[in-house]
N, C-alpha and C positions, 0 to 999 in steps of 0.2 A: 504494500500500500504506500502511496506518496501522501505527503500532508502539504496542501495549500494553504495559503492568508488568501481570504476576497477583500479585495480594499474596495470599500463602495461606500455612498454619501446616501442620505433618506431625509423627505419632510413627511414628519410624523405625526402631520393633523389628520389621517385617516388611517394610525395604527394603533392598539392600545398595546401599546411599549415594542420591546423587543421582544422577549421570552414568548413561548409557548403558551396559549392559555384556553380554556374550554368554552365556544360559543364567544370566542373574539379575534376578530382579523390581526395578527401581528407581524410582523417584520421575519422573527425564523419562521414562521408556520410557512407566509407566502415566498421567503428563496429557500428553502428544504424545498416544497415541492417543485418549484422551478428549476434548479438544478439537477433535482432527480428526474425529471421529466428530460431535460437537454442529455444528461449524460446517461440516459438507460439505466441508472443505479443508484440505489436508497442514499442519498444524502443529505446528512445530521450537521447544521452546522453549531460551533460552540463560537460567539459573539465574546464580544471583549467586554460587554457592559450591560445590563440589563434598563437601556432608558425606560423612562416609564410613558404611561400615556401622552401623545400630543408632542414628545420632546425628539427633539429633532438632530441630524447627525452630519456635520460635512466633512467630517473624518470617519471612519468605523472600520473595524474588521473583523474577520468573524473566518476559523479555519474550519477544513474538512479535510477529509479521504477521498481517494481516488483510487481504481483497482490497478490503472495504467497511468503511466507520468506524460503529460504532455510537451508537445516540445514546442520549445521557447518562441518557437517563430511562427505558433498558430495560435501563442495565446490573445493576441491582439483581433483576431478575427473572430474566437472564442466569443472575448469579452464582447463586439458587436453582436454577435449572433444572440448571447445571454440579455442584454438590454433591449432586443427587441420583442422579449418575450412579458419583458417587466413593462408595466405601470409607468408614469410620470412621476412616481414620488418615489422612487429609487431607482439610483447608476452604478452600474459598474464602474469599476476603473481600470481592476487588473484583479490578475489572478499571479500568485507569487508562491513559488517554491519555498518551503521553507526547509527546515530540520526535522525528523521524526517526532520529535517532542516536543516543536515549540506548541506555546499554546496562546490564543490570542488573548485570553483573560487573566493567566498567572503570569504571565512573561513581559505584559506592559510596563513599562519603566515610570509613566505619566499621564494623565489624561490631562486635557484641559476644555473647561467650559466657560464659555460667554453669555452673558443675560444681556438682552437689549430690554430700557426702559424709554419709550418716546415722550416727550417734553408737550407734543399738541400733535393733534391730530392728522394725523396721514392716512386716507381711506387705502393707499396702495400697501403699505406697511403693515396695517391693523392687525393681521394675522399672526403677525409674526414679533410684532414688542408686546411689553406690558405700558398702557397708556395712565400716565399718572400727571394730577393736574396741580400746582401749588410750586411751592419754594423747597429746592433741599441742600441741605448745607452739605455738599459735597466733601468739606476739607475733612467735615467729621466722620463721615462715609469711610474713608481713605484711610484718618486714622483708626477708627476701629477695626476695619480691613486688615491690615498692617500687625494689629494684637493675634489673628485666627494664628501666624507665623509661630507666637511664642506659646501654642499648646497643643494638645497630640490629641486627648478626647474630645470627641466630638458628638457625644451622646444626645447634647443638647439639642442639635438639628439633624439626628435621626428619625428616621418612623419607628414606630415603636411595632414591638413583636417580631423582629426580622430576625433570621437566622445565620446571624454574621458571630463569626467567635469571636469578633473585638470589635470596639468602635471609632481605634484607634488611625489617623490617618497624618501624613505627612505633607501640610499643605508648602508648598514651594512659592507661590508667589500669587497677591488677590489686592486687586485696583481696581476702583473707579476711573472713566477718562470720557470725557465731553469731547461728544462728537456731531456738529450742527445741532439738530434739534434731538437730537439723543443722547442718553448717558449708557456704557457701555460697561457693566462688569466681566471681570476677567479672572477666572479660576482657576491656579494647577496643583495638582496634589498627584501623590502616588498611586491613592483609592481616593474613593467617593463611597459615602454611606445612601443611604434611598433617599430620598427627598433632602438629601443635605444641602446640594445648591440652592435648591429654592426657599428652603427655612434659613440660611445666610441670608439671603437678598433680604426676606420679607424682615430681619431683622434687624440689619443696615438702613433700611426705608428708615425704619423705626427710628434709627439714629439719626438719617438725614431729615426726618419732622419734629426733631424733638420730642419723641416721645419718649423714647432714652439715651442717657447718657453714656459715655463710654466706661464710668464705673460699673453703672448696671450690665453694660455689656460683658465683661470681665465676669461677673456674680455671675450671669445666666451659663456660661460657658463652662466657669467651676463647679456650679451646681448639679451640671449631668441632667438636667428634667429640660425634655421637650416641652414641656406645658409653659415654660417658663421664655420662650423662645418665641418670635416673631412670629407673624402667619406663614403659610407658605403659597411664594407667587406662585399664578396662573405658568403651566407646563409651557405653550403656543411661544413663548422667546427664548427658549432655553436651548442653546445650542452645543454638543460636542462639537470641541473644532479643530482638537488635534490630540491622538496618541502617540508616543512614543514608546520607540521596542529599542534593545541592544541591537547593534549587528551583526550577535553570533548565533542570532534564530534565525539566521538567511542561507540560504543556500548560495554562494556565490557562482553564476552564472558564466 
């Protein structure tokens, strides 16, 4: 058996997440069957992240098996032949040899995710920010931003009941940055908990209206209680926008 990486992009306002699930259209249910279908044979793929409903992807990968190795110089026609069979709200990009073992979900080195929040209204846009209307003190946004750096649990903007053995994550770097009429967060961490981007954001808002302070910030994040934590924004702006892998999961070509 050969092991692939599909490197492919998805807008996931007509998927409820990635994962497999009973009585709803997902993202592996519909490339499992599509693959299986193009290549004559049951293909399971394993995703590098479970986004959730609505959230959308312009980076992703997700590996499989293959009973035969394809060669290099027909993946490119592959990859067309494979996005004519898909939808508009997922592309292929490439199909990539890797190592027997790599895997797209242990093996990631980093994810990173963006939230767009629009400033006024864009009927072209709408879809895809969260539209909020008033003053936000951005500088405070930034620094509490800046605080996620100096702590490892993050139980606080987890979903609760998950079956994760830790809630422990390694964020690497999270900014706000103003861009025309939009403000743009910017998330990288090693992992990601379930609904942790969006319970960051909606608690950040909170710091950019004043509703808390950066010491409360500090208290909610020590405390470990979600309850104690921001709302969590609407999924529709929530973007993966880049993983990163070592480059000894590749097969060199």
């Amino acid at each position: 058996m050969s092991r692939y990486f599909l490197h492919l992009a998805y807008n996931g306002k007509n998927f409820h997440g990635w994962q497999i699930q009973k009585n709803a259209i997902t993202l592996q249910q519909v490339l499992n069957e599509t693959l299986s279908l193009f290549f004559n044979s049951k293909i399971e793929l394993t995703g590098a992240g479970r986004t959730d409903t609505g959230v959308h992807a312009k980076d992703f990968y997700a590996h499989f098996e293959l009973n035969t190795e394809l060669n290099q110089i027909d993946i490119p026609r592959i990859v067309h032949k494979i996005n004519g069979f898909l939808n508009a709200d997922i592309v292929i990009y490439d199909i990539i040899r890797v190592k027997d073992d790599a895997h797209a979900r242990f093996d990631a080195i980093s994810r990173t995710y963006l939230y767009y929040v629009g400033r006024q209204k864009n009927v072209f846009d709408f879809d895809y920010y969260y539209n909020l209307y008033g003053n936000l003190d951005v500088e405070a946004m930034n620094e509490a931003a800046e605080i996620l750096l100096s702590y490892t649990d993050f139980s606080c903007f987890s979903k609760s009941n998950t079956q994760t053995k830790t809630n422990n994550c390694k964020i690497i770097t999270a900014f706000w940055k103003e861009q025309a009429d939009k403000l743009v967060f910017t998330i990288t961490a090693d992992r990601f908990l379930r609904n942790m981007v969006r319970a960051i954001v909606g608690t950040l808002l909170d710091i950019g209206f004043h509703k808390i302070n950066i010491e409360d910030f500090k208290i909610i994040i020590e405390n470990k209680n979600r309850s104690d934590a921001g709302y969590s924004v609407p999924a529709k702006a929530l973007f993966l926008a880049k993983i990163e892998y070592p480059a000894s999961v590749f097969l060199k070509q």
